[in-house]
Structure formats: structure tokens, C-alpha cells
VOBA-1610 file (N, C-alpha, C; in pm, whole numbers, padded with zeros to 5 digits, always signed):
BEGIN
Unk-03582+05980-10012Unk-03435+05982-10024Unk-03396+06057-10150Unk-03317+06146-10130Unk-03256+06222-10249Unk-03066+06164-10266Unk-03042+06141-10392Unk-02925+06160-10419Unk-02828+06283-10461Unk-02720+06294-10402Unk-02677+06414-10371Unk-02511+06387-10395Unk-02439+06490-10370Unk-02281+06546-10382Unk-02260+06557-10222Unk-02183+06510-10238Unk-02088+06518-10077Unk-02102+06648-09998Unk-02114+06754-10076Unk-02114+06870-10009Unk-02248+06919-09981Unk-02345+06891-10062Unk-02515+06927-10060Unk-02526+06776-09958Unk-02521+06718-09966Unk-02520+06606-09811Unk-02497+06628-09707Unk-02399+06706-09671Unk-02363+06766-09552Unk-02399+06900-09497Unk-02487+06979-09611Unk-02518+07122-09573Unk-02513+07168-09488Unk-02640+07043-09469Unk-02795+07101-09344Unk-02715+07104-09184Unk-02592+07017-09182Unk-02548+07002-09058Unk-02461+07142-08997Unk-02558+07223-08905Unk-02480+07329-08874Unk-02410+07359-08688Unk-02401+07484-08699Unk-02318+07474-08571Unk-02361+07468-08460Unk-02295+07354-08353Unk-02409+07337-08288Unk-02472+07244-08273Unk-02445+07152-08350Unk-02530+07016-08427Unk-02413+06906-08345Unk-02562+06808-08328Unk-02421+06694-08292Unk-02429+06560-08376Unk-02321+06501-08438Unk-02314+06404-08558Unk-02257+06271-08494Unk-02336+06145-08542Unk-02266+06035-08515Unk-02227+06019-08615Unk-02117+05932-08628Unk-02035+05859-08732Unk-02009+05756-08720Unk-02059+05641-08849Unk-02022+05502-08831Unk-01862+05482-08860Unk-01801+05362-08734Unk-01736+05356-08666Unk-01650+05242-08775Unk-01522+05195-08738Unk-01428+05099-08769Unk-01382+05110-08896Unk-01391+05007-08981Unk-01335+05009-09133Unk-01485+05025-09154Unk-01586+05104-09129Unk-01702+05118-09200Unk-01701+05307-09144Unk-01659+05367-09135Unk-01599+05505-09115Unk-01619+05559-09293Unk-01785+05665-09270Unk-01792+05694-09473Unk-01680+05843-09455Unk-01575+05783-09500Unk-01446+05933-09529Unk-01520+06007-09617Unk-01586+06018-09755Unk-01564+06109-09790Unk-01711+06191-09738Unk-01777+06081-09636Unk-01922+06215-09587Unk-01833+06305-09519Unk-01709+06222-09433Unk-01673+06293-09288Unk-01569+06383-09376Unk-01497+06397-09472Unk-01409+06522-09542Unk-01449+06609-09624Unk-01584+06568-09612Unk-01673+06710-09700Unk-01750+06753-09600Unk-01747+06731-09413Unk-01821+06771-09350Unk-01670+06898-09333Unk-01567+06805-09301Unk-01461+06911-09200Unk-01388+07030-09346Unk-01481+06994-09431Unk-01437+07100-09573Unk-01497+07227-09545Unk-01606+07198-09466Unk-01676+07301-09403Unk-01648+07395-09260Unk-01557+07314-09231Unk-01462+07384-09048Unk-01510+07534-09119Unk-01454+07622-09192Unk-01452+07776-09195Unk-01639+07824-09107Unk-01652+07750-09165Unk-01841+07872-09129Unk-01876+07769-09009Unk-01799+07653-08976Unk-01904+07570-08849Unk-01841+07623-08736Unk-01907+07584-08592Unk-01850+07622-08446Unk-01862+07525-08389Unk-01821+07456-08319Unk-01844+07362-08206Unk-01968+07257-08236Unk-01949+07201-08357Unk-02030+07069-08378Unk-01978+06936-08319Unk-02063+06851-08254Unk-02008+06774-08143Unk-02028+06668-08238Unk-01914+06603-08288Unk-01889+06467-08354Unk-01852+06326-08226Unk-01972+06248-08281Unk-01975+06134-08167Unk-01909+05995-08234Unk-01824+05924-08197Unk-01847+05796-08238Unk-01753+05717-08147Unk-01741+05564-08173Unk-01628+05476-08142Unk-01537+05522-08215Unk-01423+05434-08264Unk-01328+05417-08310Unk-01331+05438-08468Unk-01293+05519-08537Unk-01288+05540-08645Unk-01145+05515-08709Unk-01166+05445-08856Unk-01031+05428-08929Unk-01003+05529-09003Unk-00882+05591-09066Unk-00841+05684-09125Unk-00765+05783-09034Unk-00699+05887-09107Unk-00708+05976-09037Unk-00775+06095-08948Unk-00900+06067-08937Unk-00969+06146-08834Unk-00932+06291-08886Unk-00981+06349-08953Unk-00925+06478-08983Unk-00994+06616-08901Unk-01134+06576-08850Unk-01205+06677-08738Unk-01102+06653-08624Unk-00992+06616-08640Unk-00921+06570-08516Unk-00817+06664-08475Unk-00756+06737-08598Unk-00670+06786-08568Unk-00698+06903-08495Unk-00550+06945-08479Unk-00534+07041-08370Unk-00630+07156-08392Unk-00598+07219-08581Unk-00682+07343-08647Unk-00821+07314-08620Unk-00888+07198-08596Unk-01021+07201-08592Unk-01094+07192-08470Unk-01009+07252-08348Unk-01057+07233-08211Unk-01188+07312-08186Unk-01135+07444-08283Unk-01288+07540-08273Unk-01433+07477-08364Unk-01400+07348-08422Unk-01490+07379-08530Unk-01542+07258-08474Unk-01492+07166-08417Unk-01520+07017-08424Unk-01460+06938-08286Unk-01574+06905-08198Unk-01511+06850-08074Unk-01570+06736-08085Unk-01463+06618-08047Unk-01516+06494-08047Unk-01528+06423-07941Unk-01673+06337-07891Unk-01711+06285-07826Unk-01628+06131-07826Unk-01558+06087-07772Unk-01560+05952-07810Unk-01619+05836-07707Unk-01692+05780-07738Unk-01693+05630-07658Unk-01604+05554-07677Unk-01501+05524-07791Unk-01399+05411-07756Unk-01302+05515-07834Unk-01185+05517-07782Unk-01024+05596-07782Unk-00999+05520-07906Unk-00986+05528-08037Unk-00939+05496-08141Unk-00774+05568-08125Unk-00666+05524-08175Unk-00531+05560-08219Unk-00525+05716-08241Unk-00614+05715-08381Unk-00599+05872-08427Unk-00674+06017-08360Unk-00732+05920-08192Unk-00806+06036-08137Unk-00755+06045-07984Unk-00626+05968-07929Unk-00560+05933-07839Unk-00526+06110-07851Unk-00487+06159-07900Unk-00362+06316-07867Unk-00493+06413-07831Unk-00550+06402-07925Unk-00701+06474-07908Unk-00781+06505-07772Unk-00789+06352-07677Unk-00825+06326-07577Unk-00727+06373-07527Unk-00582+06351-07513Unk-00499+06370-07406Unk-00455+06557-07395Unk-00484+06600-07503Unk-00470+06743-07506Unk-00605+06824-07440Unk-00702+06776-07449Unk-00852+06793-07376Unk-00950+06836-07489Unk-00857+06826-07629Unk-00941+06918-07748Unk-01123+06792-07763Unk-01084+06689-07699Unk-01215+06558-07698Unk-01192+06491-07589Unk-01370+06482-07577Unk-01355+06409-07446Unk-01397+06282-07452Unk-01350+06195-07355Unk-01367+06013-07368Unk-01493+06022-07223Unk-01587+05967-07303Unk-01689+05875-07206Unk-01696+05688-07234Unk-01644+05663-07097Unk-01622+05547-07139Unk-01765+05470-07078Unk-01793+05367-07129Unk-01857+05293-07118Unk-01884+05118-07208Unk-02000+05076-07146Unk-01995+04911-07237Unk-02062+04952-07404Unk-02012+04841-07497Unk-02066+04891-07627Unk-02251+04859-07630Unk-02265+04803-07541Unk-02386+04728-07513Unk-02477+04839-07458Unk-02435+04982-07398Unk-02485+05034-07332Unk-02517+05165-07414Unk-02414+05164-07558Unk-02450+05281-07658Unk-02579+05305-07727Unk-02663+05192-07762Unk-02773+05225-07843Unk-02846+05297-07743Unk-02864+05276-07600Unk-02965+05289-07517Unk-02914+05482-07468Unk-02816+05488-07495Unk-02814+05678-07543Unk-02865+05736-07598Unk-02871+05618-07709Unk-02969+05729-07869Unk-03112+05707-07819Unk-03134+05562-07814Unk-03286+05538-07780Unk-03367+05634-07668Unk-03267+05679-07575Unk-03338+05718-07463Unk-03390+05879-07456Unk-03280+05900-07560Unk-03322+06065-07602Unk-03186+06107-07524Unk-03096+06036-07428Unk-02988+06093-07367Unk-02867+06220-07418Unk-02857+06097-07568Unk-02792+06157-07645Unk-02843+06210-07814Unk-02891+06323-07776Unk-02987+06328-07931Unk-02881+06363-08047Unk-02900+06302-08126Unk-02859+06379-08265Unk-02929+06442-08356Unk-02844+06521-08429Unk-02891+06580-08539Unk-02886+06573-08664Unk-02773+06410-08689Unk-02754+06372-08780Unk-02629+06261-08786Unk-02654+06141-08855Unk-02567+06036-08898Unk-02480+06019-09002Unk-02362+05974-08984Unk-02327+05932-09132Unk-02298+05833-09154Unk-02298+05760-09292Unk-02343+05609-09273Unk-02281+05533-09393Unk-02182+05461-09420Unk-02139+05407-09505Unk-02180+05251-09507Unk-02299+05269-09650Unk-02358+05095-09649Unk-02401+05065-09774Unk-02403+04951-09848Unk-02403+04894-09964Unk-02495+04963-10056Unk-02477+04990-10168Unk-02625+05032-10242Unk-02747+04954-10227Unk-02822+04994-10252Unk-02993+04940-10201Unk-02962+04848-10318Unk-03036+04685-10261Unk-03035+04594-10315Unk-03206+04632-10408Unk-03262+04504-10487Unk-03384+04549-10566Unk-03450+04564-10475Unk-03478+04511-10338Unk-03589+04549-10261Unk-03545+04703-10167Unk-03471+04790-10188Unk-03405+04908-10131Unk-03335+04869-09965Unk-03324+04782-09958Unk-03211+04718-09874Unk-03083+04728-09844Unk-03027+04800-09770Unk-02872+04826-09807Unk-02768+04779-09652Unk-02707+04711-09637Unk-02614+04667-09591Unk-02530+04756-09515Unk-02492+04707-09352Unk-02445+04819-09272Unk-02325+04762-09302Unk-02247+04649-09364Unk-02136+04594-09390Unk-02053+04510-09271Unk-01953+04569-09264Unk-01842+04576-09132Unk-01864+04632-09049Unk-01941+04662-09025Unk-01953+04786-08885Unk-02089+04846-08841Unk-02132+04727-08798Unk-02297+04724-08743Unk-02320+04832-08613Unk-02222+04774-08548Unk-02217+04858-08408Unk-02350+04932-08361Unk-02394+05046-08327Unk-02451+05089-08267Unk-02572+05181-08358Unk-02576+05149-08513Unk-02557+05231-08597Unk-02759+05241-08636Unk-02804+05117-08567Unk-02958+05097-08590Unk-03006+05210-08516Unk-02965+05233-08344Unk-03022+05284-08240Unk-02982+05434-08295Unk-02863+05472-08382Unk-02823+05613-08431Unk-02892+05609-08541Unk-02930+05575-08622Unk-03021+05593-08752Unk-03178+05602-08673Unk-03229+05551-08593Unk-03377+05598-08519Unk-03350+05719-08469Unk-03282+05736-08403Unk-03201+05856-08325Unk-03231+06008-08397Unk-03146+06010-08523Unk-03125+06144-08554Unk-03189+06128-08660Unk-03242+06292-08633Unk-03321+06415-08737Unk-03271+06347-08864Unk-03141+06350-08917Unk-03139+06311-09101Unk-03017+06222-09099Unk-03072+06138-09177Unk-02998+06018-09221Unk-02901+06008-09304Unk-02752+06040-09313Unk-02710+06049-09434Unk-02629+05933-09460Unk-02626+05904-09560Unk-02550+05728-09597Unk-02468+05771-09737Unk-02364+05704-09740Unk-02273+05662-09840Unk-02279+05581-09892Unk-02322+05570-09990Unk-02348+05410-10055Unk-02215+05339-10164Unk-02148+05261-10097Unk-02062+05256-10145Unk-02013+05098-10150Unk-01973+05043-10300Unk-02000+04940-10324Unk-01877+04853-10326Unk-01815+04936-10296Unk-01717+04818-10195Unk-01745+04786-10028Unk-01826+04818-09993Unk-01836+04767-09885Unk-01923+04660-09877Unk-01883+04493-09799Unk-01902+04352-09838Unk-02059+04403-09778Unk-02155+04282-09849Unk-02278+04280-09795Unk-02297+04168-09699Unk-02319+04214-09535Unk-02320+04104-09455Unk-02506+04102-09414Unk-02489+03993-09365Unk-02585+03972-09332Unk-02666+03939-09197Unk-02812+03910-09087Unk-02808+03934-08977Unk-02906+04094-09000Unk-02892+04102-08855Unk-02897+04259-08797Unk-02833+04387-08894Unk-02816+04361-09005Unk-02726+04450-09107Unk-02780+04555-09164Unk-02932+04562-09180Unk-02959+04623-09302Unk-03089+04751-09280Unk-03087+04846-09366Unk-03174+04908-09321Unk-03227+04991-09492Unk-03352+05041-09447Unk-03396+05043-09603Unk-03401+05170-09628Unk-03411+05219-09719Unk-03423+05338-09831Unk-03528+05405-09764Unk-03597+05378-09737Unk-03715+05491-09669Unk-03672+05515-09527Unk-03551+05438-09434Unk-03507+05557-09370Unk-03397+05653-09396Unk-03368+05665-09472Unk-03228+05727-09570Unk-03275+05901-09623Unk-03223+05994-09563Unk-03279+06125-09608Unk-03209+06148-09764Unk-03058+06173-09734Unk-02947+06220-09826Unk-02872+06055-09877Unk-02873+06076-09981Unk-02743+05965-09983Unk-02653+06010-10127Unk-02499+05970-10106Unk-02373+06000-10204Unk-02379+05890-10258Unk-02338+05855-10372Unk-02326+05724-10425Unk-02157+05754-10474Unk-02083+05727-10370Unk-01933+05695-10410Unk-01878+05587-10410Unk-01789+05503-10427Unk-01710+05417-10371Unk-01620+05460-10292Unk-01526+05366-10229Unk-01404+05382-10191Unk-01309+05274-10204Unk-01148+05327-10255Unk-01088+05239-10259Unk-01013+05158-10120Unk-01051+05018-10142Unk-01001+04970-09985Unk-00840+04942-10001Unk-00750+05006-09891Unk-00655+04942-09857Unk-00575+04882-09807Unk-00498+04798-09754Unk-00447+04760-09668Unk-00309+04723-09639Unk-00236+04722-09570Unk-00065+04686-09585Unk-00054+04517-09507Unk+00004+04428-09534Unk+00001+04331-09488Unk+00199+04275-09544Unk+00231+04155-09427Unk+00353+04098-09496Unk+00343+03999-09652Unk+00441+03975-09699Unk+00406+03929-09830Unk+00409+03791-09802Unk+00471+03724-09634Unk+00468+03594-09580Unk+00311+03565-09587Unk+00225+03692-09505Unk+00093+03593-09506Unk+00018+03624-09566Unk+00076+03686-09722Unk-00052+03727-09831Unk-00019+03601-09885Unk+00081+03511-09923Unk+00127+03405-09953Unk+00071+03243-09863Unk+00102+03254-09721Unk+00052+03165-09643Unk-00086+03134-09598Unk-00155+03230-09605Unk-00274+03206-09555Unk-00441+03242-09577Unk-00515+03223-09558Unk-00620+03285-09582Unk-00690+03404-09483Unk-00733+03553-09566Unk-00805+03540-09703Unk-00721+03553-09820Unk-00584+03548-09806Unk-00512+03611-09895Unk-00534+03491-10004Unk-00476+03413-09963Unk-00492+03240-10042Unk-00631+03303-10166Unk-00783+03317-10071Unk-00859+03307-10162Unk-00857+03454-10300Unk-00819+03534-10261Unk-00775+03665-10298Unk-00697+03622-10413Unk-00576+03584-10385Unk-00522+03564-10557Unk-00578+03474-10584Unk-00631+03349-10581Unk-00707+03271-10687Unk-00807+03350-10735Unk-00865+03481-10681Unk-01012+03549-10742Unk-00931+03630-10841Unk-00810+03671-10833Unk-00763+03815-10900Unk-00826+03911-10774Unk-00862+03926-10676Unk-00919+04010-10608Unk-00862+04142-10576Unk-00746+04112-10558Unk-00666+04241-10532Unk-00539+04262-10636Unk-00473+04395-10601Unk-00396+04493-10684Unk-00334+04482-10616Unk-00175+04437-10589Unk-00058+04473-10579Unk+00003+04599-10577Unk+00005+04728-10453Unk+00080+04885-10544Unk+00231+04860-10567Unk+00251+04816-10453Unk+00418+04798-10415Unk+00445+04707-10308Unk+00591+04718-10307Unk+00623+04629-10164Unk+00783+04733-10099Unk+00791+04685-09998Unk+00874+04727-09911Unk+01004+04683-09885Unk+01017+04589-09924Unk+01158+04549-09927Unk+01270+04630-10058Unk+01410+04580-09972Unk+01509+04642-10094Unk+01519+04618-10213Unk+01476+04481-10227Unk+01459+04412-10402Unk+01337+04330-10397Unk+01280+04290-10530Unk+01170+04216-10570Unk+01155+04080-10532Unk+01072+04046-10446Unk+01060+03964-10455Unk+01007+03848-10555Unk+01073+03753-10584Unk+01042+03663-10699Unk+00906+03647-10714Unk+00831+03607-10615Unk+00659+03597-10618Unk+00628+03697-10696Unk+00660+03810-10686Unk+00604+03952-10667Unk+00712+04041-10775Unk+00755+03962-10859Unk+00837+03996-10991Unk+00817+04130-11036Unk+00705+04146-11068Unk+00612+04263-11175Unk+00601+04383-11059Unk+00573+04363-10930Unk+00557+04466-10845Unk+00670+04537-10797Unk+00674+04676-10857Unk+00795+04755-10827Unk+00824+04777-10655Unk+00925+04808-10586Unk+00992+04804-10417Unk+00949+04971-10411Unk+00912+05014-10309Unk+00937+05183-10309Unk+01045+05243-10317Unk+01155+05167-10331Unk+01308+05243-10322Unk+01285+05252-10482Unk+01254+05145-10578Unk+01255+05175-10750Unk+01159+05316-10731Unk+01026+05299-10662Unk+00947+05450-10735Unk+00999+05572-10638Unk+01072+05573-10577Unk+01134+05717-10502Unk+01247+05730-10577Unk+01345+05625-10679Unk+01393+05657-10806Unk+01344+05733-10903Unk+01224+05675-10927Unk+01112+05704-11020Unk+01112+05858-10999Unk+01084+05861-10883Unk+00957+06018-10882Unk+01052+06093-10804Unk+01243+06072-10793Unk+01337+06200-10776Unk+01255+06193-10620Unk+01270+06120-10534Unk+01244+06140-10401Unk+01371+06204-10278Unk+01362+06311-10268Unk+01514+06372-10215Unk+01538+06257-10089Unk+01667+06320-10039Unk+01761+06240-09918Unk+01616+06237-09791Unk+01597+06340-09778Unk+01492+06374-09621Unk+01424+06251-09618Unk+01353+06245-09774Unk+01223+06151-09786Unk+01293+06012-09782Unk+01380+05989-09799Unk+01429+05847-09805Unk+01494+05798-09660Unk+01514+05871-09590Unk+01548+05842-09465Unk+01438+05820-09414Unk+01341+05962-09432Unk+01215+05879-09325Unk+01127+05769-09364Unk+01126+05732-09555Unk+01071+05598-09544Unk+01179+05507-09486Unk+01326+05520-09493Unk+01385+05429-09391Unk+01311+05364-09261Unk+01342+05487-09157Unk+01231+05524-09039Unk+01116+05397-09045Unk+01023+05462-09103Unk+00909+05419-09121Unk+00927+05267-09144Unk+00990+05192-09248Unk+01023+05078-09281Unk+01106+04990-09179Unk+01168+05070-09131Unk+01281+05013-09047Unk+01214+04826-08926Unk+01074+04893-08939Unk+01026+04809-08774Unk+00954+04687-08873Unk+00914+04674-09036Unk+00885+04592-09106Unk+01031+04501-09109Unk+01164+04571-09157Unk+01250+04493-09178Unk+01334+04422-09029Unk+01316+04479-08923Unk+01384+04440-08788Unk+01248+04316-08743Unk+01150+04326-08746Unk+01048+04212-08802Unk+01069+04160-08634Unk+01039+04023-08568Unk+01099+04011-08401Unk+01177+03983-08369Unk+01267+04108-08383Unk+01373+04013-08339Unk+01447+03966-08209Unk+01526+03864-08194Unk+01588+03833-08092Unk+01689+03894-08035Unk+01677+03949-07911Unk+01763+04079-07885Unk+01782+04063-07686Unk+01926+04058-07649Unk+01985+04049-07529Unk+02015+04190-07491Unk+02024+04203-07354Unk+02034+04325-07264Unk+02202+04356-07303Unk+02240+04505-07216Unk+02360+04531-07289Unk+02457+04465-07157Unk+02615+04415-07176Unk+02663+04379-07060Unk+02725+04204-07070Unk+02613+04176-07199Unk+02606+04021-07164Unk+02762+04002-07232Unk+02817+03897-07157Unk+02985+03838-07223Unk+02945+03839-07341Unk+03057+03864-07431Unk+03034+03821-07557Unk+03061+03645-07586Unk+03116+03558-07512Unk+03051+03396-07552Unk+02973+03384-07523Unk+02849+03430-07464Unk+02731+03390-07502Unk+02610+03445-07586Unk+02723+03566-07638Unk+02611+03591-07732Unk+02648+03545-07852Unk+02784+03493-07889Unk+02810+03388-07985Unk+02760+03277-07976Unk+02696+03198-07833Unk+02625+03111-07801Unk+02492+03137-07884Unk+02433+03232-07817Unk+02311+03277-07889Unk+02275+03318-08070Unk+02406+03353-08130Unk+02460+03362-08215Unk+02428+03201-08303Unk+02544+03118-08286Unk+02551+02984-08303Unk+02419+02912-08346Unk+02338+02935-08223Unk+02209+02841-08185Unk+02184+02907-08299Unk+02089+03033-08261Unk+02006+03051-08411Unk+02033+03013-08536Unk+02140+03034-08606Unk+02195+02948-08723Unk+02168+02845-08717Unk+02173+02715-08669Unk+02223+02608-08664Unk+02025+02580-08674Unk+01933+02657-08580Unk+01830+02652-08564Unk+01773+02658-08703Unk+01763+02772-08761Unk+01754+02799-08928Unk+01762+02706-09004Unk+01894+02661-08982Unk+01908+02572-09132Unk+01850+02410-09058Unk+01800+02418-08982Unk+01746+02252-08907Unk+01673+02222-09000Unk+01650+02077-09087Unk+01598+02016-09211Unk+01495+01993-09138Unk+01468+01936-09008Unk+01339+01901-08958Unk+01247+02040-08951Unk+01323+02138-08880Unk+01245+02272-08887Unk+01198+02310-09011Unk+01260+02324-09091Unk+01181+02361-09224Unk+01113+02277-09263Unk+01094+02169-09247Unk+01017+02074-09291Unk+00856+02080-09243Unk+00854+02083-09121Unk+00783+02199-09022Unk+00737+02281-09069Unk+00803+02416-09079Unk+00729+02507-09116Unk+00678+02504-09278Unk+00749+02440-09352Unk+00650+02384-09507Unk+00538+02374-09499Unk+00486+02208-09417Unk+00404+02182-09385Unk+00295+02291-09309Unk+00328+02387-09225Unk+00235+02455-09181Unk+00225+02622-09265Unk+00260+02622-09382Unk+00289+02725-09479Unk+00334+02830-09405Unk+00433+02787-09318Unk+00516+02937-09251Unk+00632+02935-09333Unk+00649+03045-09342Unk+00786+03109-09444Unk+00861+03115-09344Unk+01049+03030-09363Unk+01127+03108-09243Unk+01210+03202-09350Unk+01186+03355-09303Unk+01316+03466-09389Unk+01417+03487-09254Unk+01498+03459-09268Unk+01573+03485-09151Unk+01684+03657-09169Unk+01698+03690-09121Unk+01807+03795-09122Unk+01887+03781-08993Unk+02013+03789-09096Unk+02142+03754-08989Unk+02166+03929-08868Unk+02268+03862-08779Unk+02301+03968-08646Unk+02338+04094-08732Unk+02439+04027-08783Unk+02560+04152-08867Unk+02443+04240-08962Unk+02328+04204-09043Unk+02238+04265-09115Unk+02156+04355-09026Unk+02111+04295-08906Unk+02023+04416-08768Unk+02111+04487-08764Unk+02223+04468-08709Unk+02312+04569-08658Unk+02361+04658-08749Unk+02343+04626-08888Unk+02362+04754-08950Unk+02286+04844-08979Unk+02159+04825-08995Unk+02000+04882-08975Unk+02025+04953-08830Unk+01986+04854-08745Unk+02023+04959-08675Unk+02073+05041-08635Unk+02219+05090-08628Unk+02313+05177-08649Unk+02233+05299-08763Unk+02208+05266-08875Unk+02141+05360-08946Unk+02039+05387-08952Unk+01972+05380-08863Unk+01831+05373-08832Unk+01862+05468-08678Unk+01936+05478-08593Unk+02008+05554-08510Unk+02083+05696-08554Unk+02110+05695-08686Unk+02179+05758-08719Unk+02102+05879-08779Unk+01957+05843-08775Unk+01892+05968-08843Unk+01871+06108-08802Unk+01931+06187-08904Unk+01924+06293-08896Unk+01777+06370-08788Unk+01841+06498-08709Unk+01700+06522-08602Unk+01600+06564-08694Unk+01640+06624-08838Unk+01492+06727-08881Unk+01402+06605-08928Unk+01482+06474-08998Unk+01378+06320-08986Unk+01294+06311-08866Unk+01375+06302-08727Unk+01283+06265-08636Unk+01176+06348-08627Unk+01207+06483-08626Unk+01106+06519-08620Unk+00987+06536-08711Unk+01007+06521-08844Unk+00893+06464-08927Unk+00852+06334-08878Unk+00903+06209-08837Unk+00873+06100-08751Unk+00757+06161-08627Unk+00840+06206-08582Unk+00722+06262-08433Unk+00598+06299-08500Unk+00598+06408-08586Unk+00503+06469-08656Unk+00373+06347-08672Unk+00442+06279-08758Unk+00330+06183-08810Unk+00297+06081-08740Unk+00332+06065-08622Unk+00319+06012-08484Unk+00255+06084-08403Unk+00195+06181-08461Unk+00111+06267-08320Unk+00156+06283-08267Unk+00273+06335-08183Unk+00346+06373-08082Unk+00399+06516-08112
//
């Protein structure tokens, strides 16, 4: 095993070549953005995997000549891909993937592999995302792994050692995630998370601070901050809009209006019920309620967006 730079890791893989990639929140980004750094000189390298997190960047449209992707399971960011024909979906059971690599069906020419640094005995951890990744590491010609130490060390069927490892990067990556501030508050793992200090706070999404969350600036303060023009503030509108409309309760168009003052009524009266909250205390559910008159003005302005928004909306919607 040699340690290496992202880009001397990925050399050897040329055109022509076909690459698996470990799959889910165990997807090594920076093997797979120093492979597609290379689109100019590659041709038609056949990238295989399940479902990958991130943006999939061999995905896009510019990289149809350089990078066609195989998928066994339709991940989000490879849905347009498939439906445009730029990748093709073979579907099948997950049970039935190793026995591709094993059989010689599907040969590779190379893996990429995001898993814990080698413990003292050179042991390293497939993490989150075991999947199929033993039968693809026997599989292909060179092994390349990311060793990266945020990824949790699980245990089981997990692990594989340093002497099958050709190339390896020693990066981290930073993990992120978006969640409500109800169940970073209510529940676990969040619960165990702030008692560790475990995580960083960047921001939050609402119009003002929440009291919990005092110290953590709203994105409307840092698009103050950082002179964010009108365009950009509409489409984090957009974007925000389906956090703050949250589920709501919503009648067909037509209905009398006494009963949607009926419907109206109830909910209030529902809200402030002493037994209900008492209720949800006990089961650490937060009730935030937002009144009719507050949707309906969101929505209206949330309707109201300008087309060159939508179409940055579409944009970043794959469409």
C-alpha cells in the first residue's frame, strides 16, 4: 500500500476502465472529484454503483462523454441521468450484487473506498456502508481507499486490511447534515450529541433565533452579512418555504367558508388543549404551531416568485 494525493490515486484509472464506488453516506467524494477532475483526457469509463450521496458530479450532463453510469439502485442525483439515457439502471436484488463481481460477470478495474484508518493491527473499517464492497474489493485490479476518520468504526463483516489496499488518501471529510431544531432537541442521537459537544451548529433557518440556539446566527442575518442580492433571497425563500409550511392542514378549493372556520376553530382550540400539551411534554414533542393567516401569506409569496427564481429552482432540481 502506498500513500498518495487524490490525483496520483486516481491516475492509473483510464479510458475504458470500469470503477465501482462505495455507495450511501460512505460515497469517498474526494476519490470520486479527483477522478471526474480528470473528464478532459478520459472516454467512456463505466462508473458502477448503488446509490450514492452527494452530488454525483460524473453525473452531469458535461460528463456524458467521459463517464457513464451503471446503476444498480436509482439514487435521487442519478434519476435525470437514467431518464435522459446518459446511465443505465440494471435492476436487481442487493443480495445478488456481490455474485457479479465474484463471478467475473462484472469485472472491474478498480474501487473506491471510503474506510477508517488502519487500526494497530492494519484493520480499517468499511463504516456505514458495507454493502457489496467485500465482493468489489476481491473483484478489481486496484484497490483504492480513502481513509478517512470521520467515518464511525462499525463492526461485524466491516473490515478489511492494509494488504488488500493498493493506493490510499488519507483525508477526512466534513460530515453534514440538515435536521429540524424540534428533533435535534427531542430525541436521540441528537440528545446524545449535545451532551458530547459532538456537533457544530452552522446556522438555522428560521426568521429569528431561536432561544435554544441564541449564539447561532438565521441565514437571513448571514445573507445580511455577505450583501446577498434580491434573486438569492427569494430562492432561499423557495428553498425554505417547504421547512416553514412544515404539514400542513390544507382543504380542497370550493369548501363553504363555515367550515373552514369550523376547521379553523378546531385547530386552535386543539393547540392550546392543557391535556394536549401535557401529552406532548411528556413524549418530548414540541407543538410550534403556525396560524392560517401566517400560511397564507407564505404562500401567496412563495407564488409570487419571480420566473428567472423558478428557473434557478428547476435548475437545482434537475429538471
Amino acid at each position: 500500500m502506498r500513500i498518495v494525493e487524490p490525483q496520483e490515486a486516481v491516475a492509473g484509472i483510464g479510458s475504458g476502465d470500469r470503477v465501482y464506488v462505495h455507495g450511501a453516506a460512505g460515497t469517498p467524494s474526494i476519490l470520486l472529484d479527483a477522478l471526474v477532475a480528470r473528464a478532459p483526457e478520459l472516454q467512456d469509463v463505466n462508473v458502477v454503483h448503488l446509490h450514492i450521496e452527494g452530488p454525483g458530479p460524473h453525473l452531469a450532463p458535461e460528463m456524458a462523454d467521459h463517464f457513464r453510469h451503471r446503476a444498480l439502485f436509482v439514487g435521487p442525483n442519478a434519476r435525470r441521468a437514467v431518464s435522459d439515457g446518459r446511465a443505465d439502471y440494471v435492476p436487481m436484488f442487493l443480495s445478488d450484487v456481490p455474485r457479479l463481481f465474484d463471478s467475473g460477470a462484472l469485472p472491474l478495474d478498480a474501487v473506491l473506498v471510503n474506510a477508517t484508518p488502519p487500526d494497530p493491527h492494519g484493520f480499517c473499517s468499511l463504516g456505514v456502508s458495507v454493502e457489496a464492497m467485500h465482493a468489489a474489493i476481491r473483484a478489481a485490479r486496484t484497490v483504492i481507499v480513502q481513509f478517512n476518520r470521520a467515518m464511525p468504526r462499525t463492526l461485524g463483516e466491516s473490515f478489511i486490511h492494509v494488504s488488500d489496499i493498493d493506493l490510499a488518501v488519507e483525508r477526512g471529510e466534513l460530515q453534514c447534515r440538515a435536521f429540524t431544531i424540534t428533533a435535534y432537541f427531542a430525541r436521540e442521537p441528537f440528545i446524545s450529541w449535545r451532551k458530547r459537544n459532538f456537533v457544530n451548529i452552522l446556522f438555522q433557518t428560521g426568521s429569528k433565533r431561536d432561544a435554544r440556539l441564541k449564539d447561532t446566527p438565521t441565514i437571513y442575518e448571514l445573507m445580511d452579512s455577505y450583501k446577498t442580492n434580491e434573486a438569492g433571497r427569494r430562492l432561499a425563500k423557495v428553498i425554505l418555504a417547504g421547512g416553514d409550511f412544515g404539514r400542513p392542514l390544507v382543504a380542497p378549493p370550493g369548501v363553504p367558508a363555515d367550515r373552514i372556520k369550523i376547521l379553523r376553530d378546531s385547530f386552535d382550540k386543539t393547540i392550546n388543549d392543557p391535556a394536549l400539551m401535557a401529552e406532548a411534554e411528556k413524549r418530548r414533542l414540541e407543538i410550534d404551531p403556525t396560524r392560517w393567516d401566517e400560511m397564507e401569506s407564505l404562500a401567496k409569496e412563495v407564488m409570487a416568485t419571480p420566473p428567472d427564481v423558478v428557473a434557478r429552482m428547476r435548475k437545482l432540481l434537475g429538471e
